[in-house]
Phi, psi and omega in degrees: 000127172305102127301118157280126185209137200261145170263176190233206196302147180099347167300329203278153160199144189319112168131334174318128183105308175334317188257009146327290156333329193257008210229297212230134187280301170351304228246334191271354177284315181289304147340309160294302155344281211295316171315300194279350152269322174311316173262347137277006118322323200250008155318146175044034144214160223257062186269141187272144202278082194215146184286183183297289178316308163325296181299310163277321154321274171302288174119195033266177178314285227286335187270306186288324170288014177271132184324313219266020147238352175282300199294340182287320197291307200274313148340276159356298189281310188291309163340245169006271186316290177311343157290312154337290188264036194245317164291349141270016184035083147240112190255078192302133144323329196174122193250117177234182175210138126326099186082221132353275194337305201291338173257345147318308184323289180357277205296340171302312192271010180108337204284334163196186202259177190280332162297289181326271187344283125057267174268314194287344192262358178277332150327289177307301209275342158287327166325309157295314178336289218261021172288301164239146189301134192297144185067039154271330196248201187183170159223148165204152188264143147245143206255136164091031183226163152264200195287344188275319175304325205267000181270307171322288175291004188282293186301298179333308189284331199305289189068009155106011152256174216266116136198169214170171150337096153272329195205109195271089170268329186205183176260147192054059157203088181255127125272154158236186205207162159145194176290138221314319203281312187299299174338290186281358148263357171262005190271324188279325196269346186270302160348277208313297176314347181152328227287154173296311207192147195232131180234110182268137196282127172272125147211187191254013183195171178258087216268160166047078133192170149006291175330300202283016169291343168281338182281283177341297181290319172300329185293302202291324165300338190288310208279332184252042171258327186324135153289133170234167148192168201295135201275158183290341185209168181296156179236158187219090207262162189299334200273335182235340182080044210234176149277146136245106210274325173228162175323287175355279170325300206300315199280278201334302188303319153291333155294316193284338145334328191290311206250341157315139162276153186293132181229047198293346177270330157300304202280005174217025107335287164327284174341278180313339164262348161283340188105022159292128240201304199210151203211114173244114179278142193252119141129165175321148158100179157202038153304277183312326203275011145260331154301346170276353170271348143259033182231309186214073195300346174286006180292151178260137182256129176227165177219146177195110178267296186234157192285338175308334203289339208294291174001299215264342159307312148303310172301320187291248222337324181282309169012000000 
């Protein structure tokens, strides 16, 4: 069994997408498509006038990391690619995303259009923004504890501010998230325990914890105004590691994600308990698809990014 799985913020980098685009009539449809949404998001804001395809082509670098252009552009990206191979019938079964990721799936699996997405995830990454004011909150991973320790050094750390799980990724690889000053004390009680190493993430928020409940509320009237219908194959969601089967489900799961921790080493658990086999990453990055390799080392991992990528992407789909 085939799985498509998307990645999420931290995948991009300047250039991305370009030689799709440049190859597959697909991918350069989709590219329009997403342009053209993408600038109707940003009516009635001093947003700088440069398309989507600008952005992940060209960059600049400093423009593509801002949240509310990174979820679309990497959104984008996966999209294309992911039409690239669909028009060659290559199909998943079943689907998840990271994050992010999880509203590619959406759009892979039917649950709304790629336009909406589109706009709503440009949305999402301002929400986050401005959900907490910069340098309050932070992240960091930590390596070498498990998810019991690292809740444990969480509570230890709290002192009555927010921090916790953000990213179940894999075993002995957490991230957290929450407010700064707690962030760096629990990085320190997680050391004492044991952890190999604490990497703090440059990001521009403390995504998936408590903080982000203003973003979850500005967010849940846009998803549940969407035109939906019941996705074509299961999403397998960050918030419970569970499928979603209908529409209904499929939105509940994106809201509650915003403030969740990410349960990716359950979802591709999951996966992997439906009879998932080979894993195809759709979209910038080869990220996921080494954490699913510590996760279900018997897995086949394929990526498809780039027109090199395609080749080896057909041979598993004839199988």
């Amino acid at each position: 069994m085939i799985a498509f799985i998307f990645p999420g913020q931290g995948s991009q980098t300047v250039g991305m997408g370009k030689a799709l685009a440049h190859v597959f009539p697909e991918a350069r449809a989709a590219f329009d498509e997403a342009d053209a949404a993408f600038a109707a998001a940003a009516a009635g804001t001093t947003a700088p006038n440069r398309s989507l395809r600008q952005l992940c082509f060209e960059g600049p670098e400093d423009q593509l990391t801002l949240t509310e252009h990174t979820q679309p552009a990497i959104l984008a990206v996966s999209i294309a690619a992911a039409r690239v191979l669909e028009a060659r019938g290559i199909r998943p079964q079943i689907v998840a995303g990271h994050s992010l990721g999880e509203y590619s799936a959406n759009v892979a699996a039917g649950t709304f259009s790629f336009a909406d997405a589109v706009g709503i995830v440009r949305r999402r990454g301002r929400y986050m923004q401005e959900a907490v004011p910069p340098g309050l909150g932070a992240m960091a991973a930590i390596l070498g504890l498990d998810a019991a320790q690292v809740r444990g050094a969480c509570e230890a750390a709290s002192g009555g501010e927010v921090v916790g799980p953000a990213n179940i990724n894999s075993p002995g690889q957490i991230v957290i998230a929450g407010a700064a000053a707690a962030v760096d004390r629990a990085a320190a009680h997680a050391v004492a325990l044991g952890a190999r190493r604490v990497v703090p993430l440059q990001v521009s928020a403390p995504f998936h914890c408590a903080l982000m409940k203003p973003a979850e509320a500005r967010l849940e009237p846009e998803l549940r105004a969407l035109a939906v219908r019941d996705p074509g194959v299961p999403i397998v969601a960050n918030v419970d590691a569970q499928p979603k089967r209908d529409a209904r489900a499929a939105i509940d799961a994106l809201i509650g994600q915003v403030s969740a921790p990410v349960l990716w080493e359950g979802v591709v658990r999951r996966l992997a308990s439906e009879g998932v086999t080979t894993y195809v990453e759709v979209g910038p990055g080869r990220v996921l698809g080494g954490l699913v390799k510590k996760i279900q080392k018997d897995a086949q991992i394929l990526a498809f990014a780039e027109p090199g990528d395609l080749d080896a992407v057909l041979r598993a789909g004839k199988k």
